[in-house]
N, C-alpha and C positions, 0 to 999 in steps of 0.2 A: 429943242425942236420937238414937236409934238403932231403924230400925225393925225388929220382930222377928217374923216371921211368925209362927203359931199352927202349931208342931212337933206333928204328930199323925201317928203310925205306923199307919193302917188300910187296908183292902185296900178300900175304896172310893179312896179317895186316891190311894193306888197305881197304882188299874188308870186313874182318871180321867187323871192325869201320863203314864201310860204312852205315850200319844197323842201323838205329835211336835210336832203344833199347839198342841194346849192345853199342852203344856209348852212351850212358845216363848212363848206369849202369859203365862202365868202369870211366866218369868222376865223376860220385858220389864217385866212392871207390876213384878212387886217391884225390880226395880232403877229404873225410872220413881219409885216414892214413895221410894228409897234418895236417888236424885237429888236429890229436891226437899227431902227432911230438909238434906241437906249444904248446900244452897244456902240455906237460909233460918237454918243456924245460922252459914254463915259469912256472910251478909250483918249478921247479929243483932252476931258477932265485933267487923266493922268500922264499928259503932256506926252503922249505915243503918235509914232506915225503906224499907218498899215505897214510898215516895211518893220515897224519893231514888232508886231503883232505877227507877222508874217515870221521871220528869222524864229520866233518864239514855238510857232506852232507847225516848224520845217514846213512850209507851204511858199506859196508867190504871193506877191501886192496882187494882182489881180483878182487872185481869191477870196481877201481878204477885202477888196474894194465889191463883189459879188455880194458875199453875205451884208457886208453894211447897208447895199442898195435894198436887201429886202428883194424879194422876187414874187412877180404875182403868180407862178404857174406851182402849185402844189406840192408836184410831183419834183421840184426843184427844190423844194427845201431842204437846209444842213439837217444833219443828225442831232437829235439831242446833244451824244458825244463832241459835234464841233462845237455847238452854242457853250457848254458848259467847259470846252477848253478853251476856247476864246475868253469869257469871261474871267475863267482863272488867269491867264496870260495877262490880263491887262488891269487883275487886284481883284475882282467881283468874285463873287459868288450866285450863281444862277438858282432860282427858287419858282416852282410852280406851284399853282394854290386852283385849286377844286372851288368852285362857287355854286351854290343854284340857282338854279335861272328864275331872272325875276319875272314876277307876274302869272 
């Protein structure tokens, strides 16, 4: 499953993104729900429920059903530290990579 934002070329968009903030916050969430797809299809790979994921990383199903959902609000995202022990618990290894921006 691959999330696919709503590609729409309009000059409200435009000028909305144009805004250093709100394009900051917009590409953290989309990569925040990018995140949480990868993680709940590679936990799904290694034949886990969130209840093993959960027992693993002393936490509840429901938290572990939170972070997979991906959350649009910022200020609600796990910590580095949860993403990168979730990953371990379920075989992965979590990797960030620096890019520069195109164009």
């Amino acid at each position: 499953m691959t999330y696919n934002p709503v590609r729409r070329s309009n000059e409200l968009r435009d000028n909305i993104l144009a805004d250093s903030e709100t394009r900051a916050v917009y590409e953290a969430t989309k990569l925040q729900i990018e995140l949480a797809l990868q993680l709940k299809e590679a936990r799904i790979k290694r034949n886990m429920t969130q209840e093993d994921v959960a027992m693993l990383l002393h936490t509840k199903t429901p938290a572990i059903s939170r972070l997979e959902k991906g959350h649009e609000n910022v200020k609600s995202f796990p910590s580095l530290l949860t993403l990168v022990k979730f990953a371990s618990a379920i075989g992965y290894e979590l990797k960030i990579n620096l890019e520069p921006i195109k164009g």
